[in-house]
C-alpha positions in Angstrom: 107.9 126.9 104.3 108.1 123.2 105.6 104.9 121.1 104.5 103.8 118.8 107.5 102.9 115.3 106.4 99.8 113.8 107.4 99.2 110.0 107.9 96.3 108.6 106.3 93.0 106.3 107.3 92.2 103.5 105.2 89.0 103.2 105.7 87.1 99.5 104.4 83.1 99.1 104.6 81.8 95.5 103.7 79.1 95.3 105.2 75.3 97.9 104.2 71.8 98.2 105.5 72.2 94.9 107.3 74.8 96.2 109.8 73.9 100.0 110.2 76.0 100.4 113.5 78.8 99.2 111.4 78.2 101.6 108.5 77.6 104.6 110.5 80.2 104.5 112.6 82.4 103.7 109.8 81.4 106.9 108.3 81.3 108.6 111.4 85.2 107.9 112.2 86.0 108.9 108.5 84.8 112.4 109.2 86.6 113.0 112.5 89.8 111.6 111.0 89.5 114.2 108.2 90.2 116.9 110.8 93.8 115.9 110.8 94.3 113.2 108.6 94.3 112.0 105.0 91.2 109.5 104.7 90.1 107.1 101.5 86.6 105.5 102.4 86.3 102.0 100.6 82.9 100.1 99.6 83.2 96.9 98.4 80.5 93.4 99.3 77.6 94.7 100.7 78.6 97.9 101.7 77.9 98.6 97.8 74.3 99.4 98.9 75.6 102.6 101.0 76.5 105.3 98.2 73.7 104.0 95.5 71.3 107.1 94.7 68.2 105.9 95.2 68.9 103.8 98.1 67.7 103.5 101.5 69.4 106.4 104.2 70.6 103.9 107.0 69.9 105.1 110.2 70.6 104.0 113.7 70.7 105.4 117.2 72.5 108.4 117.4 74.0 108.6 114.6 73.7 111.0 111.6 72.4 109.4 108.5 74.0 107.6 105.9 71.9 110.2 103.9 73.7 113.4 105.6 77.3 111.7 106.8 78.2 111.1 102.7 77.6 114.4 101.7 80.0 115.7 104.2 82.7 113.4 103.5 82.3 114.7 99.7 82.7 118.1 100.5 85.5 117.6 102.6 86.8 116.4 99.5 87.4 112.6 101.1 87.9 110.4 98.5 84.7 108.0 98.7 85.3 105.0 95.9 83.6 101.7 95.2 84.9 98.4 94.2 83.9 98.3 90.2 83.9 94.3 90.5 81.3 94.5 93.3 79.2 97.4 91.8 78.7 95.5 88.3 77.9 91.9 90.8 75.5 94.0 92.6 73.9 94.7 89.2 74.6 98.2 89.4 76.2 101.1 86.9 78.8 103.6 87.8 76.2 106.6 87.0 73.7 104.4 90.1 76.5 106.1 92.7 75.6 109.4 94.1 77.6 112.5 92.7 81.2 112.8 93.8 81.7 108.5 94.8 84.4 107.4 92.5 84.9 103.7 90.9 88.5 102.6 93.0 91.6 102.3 91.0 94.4 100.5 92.9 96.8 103.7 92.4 94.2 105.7 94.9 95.1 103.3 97.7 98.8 104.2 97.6 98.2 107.8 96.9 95.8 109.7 98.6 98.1 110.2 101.5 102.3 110.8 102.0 102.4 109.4 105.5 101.6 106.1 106.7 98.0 104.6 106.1 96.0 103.1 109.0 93.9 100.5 108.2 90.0 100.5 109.5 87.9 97.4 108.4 83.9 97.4 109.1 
């Protein structure tokens, strides 16, 4: 049985409740990619404030909410990770991320996919 190889979508969010066109569609792209393609979802900057428990759902238009759009990408098993550097500036803890976000270890950049990686910066 041949295994097909999917490419993969890189997916980099800088900026947080600032920019919540950014951030949603961000999140928003990361969930249709996963329908057919490998997909890491990056915080680092700002975009720290996104996947923090008790933090503000960021809402805008028609998107869903930051609040409902994370949970999916967890169960679709997408691996959601933050920059540890940025988290511990932001004077937050690794137990301050909501369940299933992951602190980023370089290896997870390369890895999460066998096919090419696509870049998407927001």
């Amino acid at each position: 049985m041949e295994t097909t190889v999917k490419d993969g979508v890189f997916i980099h969010i800088s900026r947080g409740v600032e920019d919540p066109h950014r951030v949603l569609m961000a999140l928003t792209l990361a969930e249709k990619m996963s329908e057919d393609k490998d997909v890491l979802v990056f915080f680092d900057i700002q975009g720290i404030e996104v996947p923090i428990k008790n933090g503000n759902a960021i809402e805008f238009r028609e998107f869903e909410s930051s609040a409902t759009l994370l949970p999916k990408l967890i169960e679709k098993c997408i691996l959601v990770c933050v920059c540890p550097m940025c988290l511990k500036a932001a004077n937050h803890q690794p137990e301050d991320l909501i369940e299933g976000v992951k602190l980023a270890e370089k290896e997870a950049f390369f890895n999460f996919t066998q096919g090419r990686i696509l870049s998407l910066n927001y």
